[in-house]
ZAGUVO-188668 format. One record per residue (C-alpha): x, z, y; residue in three letters. Coordinates in Angstrom, 1 decimal, always signed. Each point is the difference from the previous one (the first is absolute). Layout:
+--------+--------+--------+------+
|      u |      w |      v | type |
+--------+--------+--------+------+
|      X |      Z |      Y |  Ala |
...
+--------+--------+--------+------+
This chain:
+--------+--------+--------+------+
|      u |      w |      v | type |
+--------+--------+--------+------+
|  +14.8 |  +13.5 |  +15.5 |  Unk |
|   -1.6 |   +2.8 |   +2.1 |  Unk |
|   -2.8 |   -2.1 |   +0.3 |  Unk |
|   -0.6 |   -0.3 |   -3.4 |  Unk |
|   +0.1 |   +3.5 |   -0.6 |  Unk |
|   -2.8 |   +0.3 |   +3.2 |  Unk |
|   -2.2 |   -1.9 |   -1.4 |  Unk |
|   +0.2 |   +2.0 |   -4.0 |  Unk |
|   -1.0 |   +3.3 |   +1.8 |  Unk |
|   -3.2 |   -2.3 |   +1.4 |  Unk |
|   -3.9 |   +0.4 |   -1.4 |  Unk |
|   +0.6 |   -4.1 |   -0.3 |  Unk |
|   +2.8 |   +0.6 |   -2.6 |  Unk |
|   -2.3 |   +2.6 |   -2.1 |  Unk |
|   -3.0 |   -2.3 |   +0.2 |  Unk |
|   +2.2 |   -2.8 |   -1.0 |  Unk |
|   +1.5 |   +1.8 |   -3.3 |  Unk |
|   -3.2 |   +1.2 |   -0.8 |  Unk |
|   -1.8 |   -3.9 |   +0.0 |  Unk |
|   +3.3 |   -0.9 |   -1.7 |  Unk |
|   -0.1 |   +2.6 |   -3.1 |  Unk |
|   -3.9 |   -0.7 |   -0.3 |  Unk |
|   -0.4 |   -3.0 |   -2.1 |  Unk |
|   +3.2 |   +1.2 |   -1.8 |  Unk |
|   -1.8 |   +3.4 |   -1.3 |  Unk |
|   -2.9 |   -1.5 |   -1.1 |  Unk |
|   +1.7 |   -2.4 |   -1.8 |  Unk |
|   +2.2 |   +2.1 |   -1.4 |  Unk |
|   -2.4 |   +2.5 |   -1.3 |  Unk |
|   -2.3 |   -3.1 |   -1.6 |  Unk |
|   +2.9 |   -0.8 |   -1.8 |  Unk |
|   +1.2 |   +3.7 |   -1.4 |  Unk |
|   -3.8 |   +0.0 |   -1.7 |  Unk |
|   +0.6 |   -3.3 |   -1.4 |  Unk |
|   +3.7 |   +0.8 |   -1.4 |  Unk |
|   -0.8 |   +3.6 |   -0.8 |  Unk |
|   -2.6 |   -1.3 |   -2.3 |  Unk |
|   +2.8 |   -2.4 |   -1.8 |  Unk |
|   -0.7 |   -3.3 |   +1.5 |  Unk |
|   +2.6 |   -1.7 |   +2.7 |  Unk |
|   -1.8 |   -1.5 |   +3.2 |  Unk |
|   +2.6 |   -2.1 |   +1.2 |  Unk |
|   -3.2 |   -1.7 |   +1.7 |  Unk |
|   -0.2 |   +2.6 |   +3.0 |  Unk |
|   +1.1 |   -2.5 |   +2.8 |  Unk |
|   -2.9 |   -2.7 |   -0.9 |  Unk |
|   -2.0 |   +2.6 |   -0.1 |  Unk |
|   +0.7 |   +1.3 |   +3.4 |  Unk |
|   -0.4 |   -3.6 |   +1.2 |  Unk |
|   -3.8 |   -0.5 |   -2.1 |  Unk |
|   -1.3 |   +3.5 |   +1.7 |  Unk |
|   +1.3 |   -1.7 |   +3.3 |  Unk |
|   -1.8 |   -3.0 |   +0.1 |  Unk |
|   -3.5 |   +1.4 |   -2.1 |  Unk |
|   +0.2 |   +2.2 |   +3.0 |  Unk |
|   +0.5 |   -1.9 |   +3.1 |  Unk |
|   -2.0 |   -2.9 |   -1.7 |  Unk |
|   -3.2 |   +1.9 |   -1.2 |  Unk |
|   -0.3 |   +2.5 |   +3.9 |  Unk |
|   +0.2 |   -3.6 |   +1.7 |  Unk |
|   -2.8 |   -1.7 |   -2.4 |  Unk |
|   -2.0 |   +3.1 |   +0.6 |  Unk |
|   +0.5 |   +0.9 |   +3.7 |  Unk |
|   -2.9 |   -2.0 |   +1.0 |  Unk |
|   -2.5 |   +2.3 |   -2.1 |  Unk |
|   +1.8 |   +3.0 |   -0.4 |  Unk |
|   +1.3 |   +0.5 |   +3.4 |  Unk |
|   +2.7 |   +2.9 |   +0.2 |  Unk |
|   -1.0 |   +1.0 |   -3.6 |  Unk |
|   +1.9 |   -3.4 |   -0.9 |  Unk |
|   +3.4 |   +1.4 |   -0.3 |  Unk |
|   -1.0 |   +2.8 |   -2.2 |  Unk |
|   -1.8 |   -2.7 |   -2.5 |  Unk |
|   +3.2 |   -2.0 |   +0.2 |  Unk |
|   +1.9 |   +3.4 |   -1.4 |  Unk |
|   -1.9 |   +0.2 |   -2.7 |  Unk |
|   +0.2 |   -3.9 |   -0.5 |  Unk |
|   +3.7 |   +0.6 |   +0.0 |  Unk |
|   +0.1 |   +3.1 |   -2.2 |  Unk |
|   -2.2 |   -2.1 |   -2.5 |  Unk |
|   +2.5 |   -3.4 |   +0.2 |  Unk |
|   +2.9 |   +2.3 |   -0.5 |  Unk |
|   -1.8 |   +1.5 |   -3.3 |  Unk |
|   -1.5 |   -3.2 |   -1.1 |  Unk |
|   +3.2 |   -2.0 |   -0.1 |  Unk |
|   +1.6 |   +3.7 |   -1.4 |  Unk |
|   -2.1 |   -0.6 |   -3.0 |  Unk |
|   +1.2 |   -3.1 |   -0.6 |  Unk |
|   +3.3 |   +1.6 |   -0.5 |  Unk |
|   -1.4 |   +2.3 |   -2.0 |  Unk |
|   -1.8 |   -2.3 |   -2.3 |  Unk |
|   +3.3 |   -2.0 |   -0.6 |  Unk |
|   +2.1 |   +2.9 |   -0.5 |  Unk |
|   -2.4 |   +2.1 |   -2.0 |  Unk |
|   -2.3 |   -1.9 |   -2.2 |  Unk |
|   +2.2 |   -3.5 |   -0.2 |  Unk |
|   +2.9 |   +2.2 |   -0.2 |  Unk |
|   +2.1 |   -2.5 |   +2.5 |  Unk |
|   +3.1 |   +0.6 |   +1.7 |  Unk |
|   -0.5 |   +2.2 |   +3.2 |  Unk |
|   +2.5 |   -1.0 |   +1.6 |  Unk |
|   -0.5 |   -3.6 |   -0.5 |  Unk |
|   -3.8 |   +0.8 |   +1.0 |  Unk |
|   +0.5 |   +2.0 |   +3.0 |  Unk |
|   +2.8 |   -2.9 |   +0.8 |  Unk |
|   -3.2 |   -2.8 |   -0.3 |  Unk |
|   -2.4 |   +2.0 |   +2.3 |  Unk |
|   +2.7 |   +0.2 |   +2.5 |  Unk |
|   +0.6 |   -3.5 |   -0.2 |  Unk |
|   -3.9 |   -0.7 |   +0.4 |  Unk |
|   -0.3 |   +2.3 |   +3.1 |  Unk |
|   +2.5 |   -2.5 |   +1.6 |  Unk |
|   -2.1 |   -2.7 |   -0.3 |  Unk |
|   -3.6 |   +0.9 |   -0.2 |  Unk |
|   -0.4 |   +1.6 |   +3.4 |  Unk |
|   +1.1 |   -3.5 |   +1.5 |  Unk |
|   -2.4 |   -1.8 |   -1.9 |  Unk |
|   -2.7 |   +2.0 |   +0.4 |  Unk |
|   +0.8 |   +0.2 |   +3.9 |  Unk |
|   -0.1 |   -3.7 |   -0.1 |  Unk |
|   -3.3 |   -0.3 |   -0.9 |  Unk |
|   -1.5 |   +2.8 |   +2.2 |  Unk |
|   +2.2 |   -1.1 |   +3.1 |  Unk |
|   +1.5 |   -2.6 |   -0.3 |  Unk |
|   +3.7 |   +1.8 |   +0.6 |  Unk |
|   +2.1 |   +1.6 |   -2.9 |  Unk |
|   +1.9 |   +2.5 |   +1.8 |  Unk |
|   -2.7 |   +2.7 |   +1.0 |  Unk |
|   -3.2 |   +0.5 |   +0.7 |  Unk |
|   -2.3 |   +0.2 |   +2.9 |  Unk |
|   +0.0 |   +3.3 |   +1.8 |  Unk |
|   -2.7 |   +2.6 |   -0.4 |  Unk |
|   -2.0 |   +1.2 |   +2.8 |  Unk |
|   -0.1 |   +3.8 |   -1.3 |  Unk |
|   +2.9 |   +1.1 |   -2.2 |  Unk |
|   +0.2 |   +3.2 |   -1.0 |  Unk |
|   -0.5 |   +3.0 |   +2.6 |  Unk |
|   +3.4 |   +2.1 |   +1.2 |  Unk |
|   -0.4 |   +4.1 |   -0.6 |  Unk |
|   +2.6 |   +2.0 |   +1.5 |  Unk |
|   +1.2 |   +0.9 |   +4.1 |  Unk |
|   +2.1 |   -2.1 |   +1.8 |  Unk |
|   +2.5 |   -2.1 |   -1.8 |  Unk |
|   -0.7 |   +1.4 |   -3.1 |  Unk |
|   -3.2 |   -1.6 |   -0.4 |  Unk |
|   -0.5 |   -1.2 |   -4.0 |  Unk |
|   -2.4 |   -2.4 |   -1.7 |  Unk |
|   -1.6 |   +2.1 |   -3.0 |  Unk |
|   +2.4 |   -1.0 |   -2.9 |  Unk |
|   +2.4 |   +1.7 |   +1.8 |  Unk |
|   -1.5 |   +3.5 |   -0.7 |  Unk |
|   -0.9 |   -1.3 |   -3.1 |  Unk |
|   +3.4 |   -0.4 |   -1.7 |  Unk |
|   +1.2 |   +3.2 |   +0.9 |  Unk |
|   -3.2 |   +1.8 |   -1.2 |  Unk |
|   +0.6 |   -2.4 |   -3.5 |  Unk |
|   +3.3 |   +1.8 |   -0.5 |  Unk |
|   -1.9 |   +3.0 |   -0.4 |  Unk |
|   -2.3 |   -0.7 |   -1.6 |  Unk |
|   +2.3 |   -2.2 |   -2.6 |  Unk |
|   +1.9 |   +3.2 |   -0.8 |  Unk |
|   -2.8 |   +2.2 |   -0.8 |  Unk |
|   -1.8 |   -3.3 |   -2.3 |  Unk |
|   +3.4 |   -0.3 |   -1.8 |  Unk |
|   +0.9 |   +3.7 |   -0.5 |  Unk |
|   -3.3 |   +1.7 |   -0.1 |  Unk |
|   -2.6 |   -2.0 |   -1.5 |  Unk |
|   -0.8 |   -1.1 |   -3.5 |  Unk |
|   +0.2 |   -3.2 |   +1.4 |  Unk |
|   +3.7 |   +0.2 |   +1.2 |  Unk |
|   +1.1 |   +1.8 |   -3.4 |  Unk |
|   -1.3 |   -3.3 |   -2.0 |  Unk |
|   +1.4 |   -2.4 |   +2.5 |  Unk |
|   +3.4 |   +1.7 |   -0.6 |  Unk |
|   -0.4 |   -0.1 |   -3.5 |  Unk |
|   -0.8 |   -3.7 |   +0.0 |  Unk |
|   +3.2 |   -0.6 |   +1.6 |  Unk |
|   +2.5 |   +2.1 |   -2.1 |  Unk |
|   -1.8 |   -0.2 |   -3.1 |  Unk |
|   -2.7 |   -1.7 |   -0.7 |  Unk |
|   -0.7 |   -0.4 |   -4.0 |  Unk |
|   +0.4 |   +4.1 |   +0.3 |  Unk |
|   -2.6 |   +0.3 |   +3.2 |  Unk |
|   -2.1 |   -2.6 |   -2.3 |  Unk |
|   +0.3 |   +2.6 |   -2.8 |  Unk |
|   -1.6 |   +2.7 |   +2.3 |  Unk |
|   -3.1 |   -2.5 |   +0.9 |  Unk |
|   +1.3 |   -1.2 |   +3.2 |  Unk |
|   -1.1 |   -3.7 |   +0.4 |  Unk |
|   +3.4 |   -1.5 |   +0.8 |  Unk |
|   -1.5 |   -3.6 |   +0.9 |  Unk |
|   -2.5 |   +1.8 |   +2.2 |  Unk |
|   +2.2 |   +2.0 |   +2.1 |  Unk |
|   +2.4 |   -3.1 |   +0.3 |  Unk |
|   -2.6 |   -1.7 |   +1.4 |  Unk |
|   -1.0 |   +2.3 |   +2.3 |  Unk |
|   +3.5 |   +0.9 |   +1.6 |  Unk |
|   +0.4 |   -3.8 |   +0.4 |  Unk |
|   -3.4 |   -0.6 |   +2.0 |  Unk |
|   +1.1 |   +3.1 |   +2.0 |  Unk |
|   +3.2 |   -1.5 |   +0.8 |  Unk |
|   -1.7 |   -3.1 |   +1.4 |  Unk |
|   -2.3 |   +2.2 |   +1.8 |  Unk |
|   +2.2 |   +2.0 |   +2.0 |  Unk |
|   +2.3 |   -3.5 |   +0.3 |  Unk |
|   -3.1 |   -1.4 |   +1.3 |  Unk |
|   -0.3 |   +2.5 |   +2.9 |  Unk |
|   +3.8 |   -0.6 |   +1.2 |  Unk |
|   -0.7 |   -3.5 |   +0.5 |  Unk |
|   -3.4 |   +0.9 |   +1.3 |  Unk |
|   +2.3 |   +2.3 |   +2.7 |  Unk |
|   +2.2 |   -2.8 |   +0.5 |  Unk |
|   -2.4 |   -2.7 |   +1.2 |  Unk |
|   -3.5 |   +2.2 |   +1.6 |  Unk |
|   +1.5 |   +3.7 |   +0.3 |  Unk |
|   +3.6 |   -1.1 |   +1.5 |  Unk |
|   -0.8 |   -3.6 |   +1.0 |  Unk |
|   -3.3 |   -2.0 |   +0.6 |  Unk |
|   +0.8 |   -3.4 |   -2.1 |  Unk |
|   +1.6 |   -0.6 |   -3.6 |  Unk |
|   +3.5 |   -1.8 |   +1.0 |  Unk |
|   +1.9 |   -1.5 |   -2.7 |  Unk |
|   +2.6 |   +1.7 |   -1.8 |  Unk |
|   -1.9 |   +3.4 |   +1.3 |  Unk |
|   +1.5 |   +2.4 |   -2.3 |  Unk |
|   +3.9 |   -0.9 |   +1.0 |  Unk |
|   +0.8 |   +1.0 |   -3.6 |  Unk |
|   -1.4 |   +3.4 |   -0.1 |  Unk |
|   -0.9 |   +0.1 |   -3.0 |  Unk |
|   +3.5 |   -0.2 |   -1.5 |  Unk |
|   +1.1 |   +2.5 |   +2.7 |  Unk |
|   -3.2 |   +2.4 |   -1.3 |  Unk |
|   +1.4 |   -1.0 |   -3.6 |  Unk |
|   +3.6 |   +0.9 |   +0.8 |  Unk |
|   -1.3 |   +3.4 |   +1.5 |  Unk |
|   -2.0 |   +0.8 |   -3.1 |  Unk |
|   +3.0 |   +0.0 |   -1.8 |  Unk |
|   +1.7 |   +2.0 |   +2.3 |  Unk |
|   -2.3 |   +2.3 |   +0.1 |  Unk |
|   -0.1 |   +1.0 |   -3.2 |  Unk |
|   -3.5 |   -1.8 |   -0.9 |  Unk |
|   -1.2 |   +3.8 |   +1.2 |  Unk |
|   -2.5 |   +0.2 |   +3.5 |  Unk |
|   +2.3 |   +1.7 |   +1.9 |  Unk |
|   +2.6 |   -2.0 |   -0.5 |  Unk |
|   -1.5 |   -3.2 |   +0.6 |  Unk |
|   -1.3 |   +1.6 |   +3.6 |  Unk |
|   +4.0 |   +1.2 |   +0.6 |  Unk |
|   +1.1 |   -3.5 |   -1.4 |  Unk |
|   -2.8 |   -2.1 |   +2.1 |  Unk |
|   +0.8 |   +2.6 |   +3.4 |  Unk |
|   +3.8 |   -0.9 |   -0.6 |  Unk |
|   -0.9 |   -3.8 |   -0.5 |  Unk |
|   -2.6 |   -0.1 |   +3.0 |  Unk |
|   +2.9 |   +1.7 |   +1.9 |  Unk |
|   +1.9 |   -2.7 |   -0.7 |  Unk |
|   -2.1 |   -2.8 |   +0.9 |  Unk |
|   -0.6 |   +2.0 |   +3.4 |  Unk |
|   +3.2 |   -0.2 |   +1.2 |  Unk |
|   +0.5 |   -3.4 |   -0.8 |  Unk |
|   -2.6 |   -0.7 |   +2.6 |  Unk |
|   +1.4 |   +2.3 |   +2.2 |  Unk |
|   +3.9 |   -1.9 |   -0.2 |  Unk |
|   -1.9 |   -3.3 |   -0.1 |  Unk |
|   -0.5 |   +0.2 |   +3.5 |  Unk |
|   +4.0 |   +0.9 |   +1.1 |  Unk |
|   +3.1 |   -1.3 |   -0.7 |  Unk |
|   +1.7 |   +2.3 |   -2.1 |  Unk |
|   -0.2 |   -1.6 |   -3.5 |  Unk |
|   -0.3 |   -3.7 |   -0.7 |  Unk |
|   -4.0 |   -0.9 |   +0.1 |  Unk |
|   +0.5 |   -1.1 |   -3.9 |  Unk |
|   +1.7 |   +3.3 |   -1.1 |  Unk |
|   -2.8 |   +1.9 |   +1.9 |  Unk |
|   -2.8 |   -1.8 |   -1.4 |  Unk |
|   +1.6 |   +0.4 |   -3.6 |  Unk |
|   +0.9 |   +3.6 |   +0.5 |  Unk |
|   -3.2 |   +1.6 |   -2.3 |  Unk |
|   +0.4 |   -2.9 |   -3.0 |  Unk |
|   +4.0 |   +1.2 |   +0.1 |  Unk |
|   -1.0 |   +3.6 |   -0.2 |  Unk |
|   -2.6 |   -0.5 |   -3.0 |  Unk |
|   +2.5 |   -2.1 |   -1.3 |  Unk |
|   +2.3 |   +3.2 |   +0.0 |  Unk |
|   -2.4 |   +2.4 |   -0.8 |  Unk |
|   -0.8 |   -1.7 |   -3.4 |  Unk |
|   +3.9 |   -0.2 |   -0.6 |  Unk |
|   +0.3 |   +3.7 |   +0.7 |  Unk |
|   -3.2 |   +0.8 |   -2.4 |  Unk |
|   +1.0 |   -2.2 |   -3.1 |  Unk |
|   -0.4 |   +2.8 |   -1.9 |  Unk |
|   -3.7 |   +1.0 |   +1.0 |  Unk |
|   -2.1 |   +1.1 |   -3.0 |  Unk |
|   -2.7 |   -2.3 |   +0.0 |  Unk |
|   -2.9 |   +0.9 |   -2.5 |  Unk |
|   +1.1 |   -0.7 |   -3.3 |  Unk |
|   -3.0 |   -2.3 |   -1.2 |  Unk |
|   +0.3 |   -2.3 |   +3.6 |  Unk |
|   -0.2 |   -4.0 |   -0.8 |  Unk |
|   -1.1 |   +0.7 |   -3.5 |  Unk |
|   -2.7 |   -1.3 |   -1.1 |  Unk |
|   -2.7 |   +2.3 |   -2.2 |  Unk |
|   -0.5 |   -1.3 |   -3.8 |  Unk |
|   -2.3 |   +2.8 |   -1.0 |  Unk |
+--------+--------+--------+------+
């Protein structure tokens, strides 16, 4: 037990809950534009898993000509795949008026198959891809040495709060999701804005699973995202669908997943318990949040 203790007082530890709450905060915060602006993004996880493989994919195809500049073209690849298959959300839920869970549900079912296929007929394997020459370069001293979505996400929770509560553009997002047919009222294009948190969503999605498999990794492995996306959904909730308490909710989360590393490797808890330790938690944190106010227009779709 001492040991364990040791090693949470360690650099290693912080650098390990610091990778760990990454991908959770960016996914987290793509989803609070998405349901702050009324419309549910179940589809978080598959798009964690798109960005992922758009990203690991694109730097490899373009190593040869790009060189070290590769892995920054295969962020922006990523950040594009998140928004492009984001849109298609979007579409579905906003202009065909379609379930959003049920379409959320479908793209999370197609980013369990397409990345095998497509791996397949790149590779010639289905589980991951080759590994990139030049991922994405490590800032920091020491053990605390990040790829650049690390400083990323934790500059997006700034700059989320001040978009959301002191722009124009924040004020109309808000008003799309609690009350749309009175934002629409005031001119606020309600269709507009819903697209545009979506995209976002996949956007910022994108660049977790770009972290994941360039920034944290140097290959696309399947099942990348471990199910972060529902964690980053479960911690949206708990926060409040507010910045700050997605970063608190995320930190708590990441925390969690941290530690579980950190027992994996002694004997103190059964392996399976450990390894289940941050789903049990999310599990308990949405219990203990049933009554979050969530905005009053979310998962309803716009007939103005």
């Amino acid at each position: 037990m001492d040991g364990v203790f040791d090693q949470l007082l360690t650099t290693a530890f912080l650098a390990t809950f610091i990778r760990s709450t990454v991908p959770l905060l960016l996914t987290a915060l793509g989803g609070l534009f998405s349901e702050r602006s009324g419309v549910v993004n179940i589809a978080l996880d598959g798009l964690i898993i798109f960005g992922a493989l758009a990203g690991a994919v694109s730097t490899k195809l373009l190593e040869p000509s790009l060189g070290a500049a590769a892995p920054w073209a295969g962020w922006l690849f990523g950040m594009l795949v998140g928004g492009l298959i984001a849109w298609i959300h979007a579409v579905l839920s906003i202009k065909y008026r379609a379930n959003q869970v049920i379409s959320g549900t479908a793209i999370n079912l197609l980013a369990s198959g397409v990345p095998a296929v497509l791996l397949t007929a790149l590779y010639g394997v289905s589980n991951e891809s080759p590994k990139v020459e030049q991922a994405l370069p490590l800032w920091g001293v020491g053990e605390l040495r990040f790829s650049p979505p690390v400083y990323f996400a934790f500059l997006a929770v700034a700059v989320t709060w001040y978009v959301m509560y002191r722009t124009p553009f924040g004020l109309r997002l808000r008003a799309t999701g609690e009350q749309p047919g009175a934002a629409a009222s005031m001119g606020v294009n309600v269709r507009r804005m819903r697209y545009s948190a979506v995209i976002l969503s996949g956007v910022l999605a994108g660049t977790a699973g770009v972290f994941l498999s360039i920034g944290n990794l140097d290959s696309y492995v399947r099942n990348i995202s471990a199910g972060g996306g529902f964690i980053a959904l479960a911690a949206l909730i708990f926060g409040q669908w507010k910045p700050l308490g997605v970063l608190a909710a995320t930190l708590l989360f990441g925390l969690l997943q941290a530690l579980s590393i950190v027992l994996g490797g002694e004997d103190i808890l059964p392996p399976t318990l450990v390894q289940a330790l941050p789903y049990l938690i999310t599990i308990l944190a949405l219990i203990f949040t049933g009554r979050s106010r969530a905005p009053k227009a979310l998962g309803t779709p716009y007939e103005g």
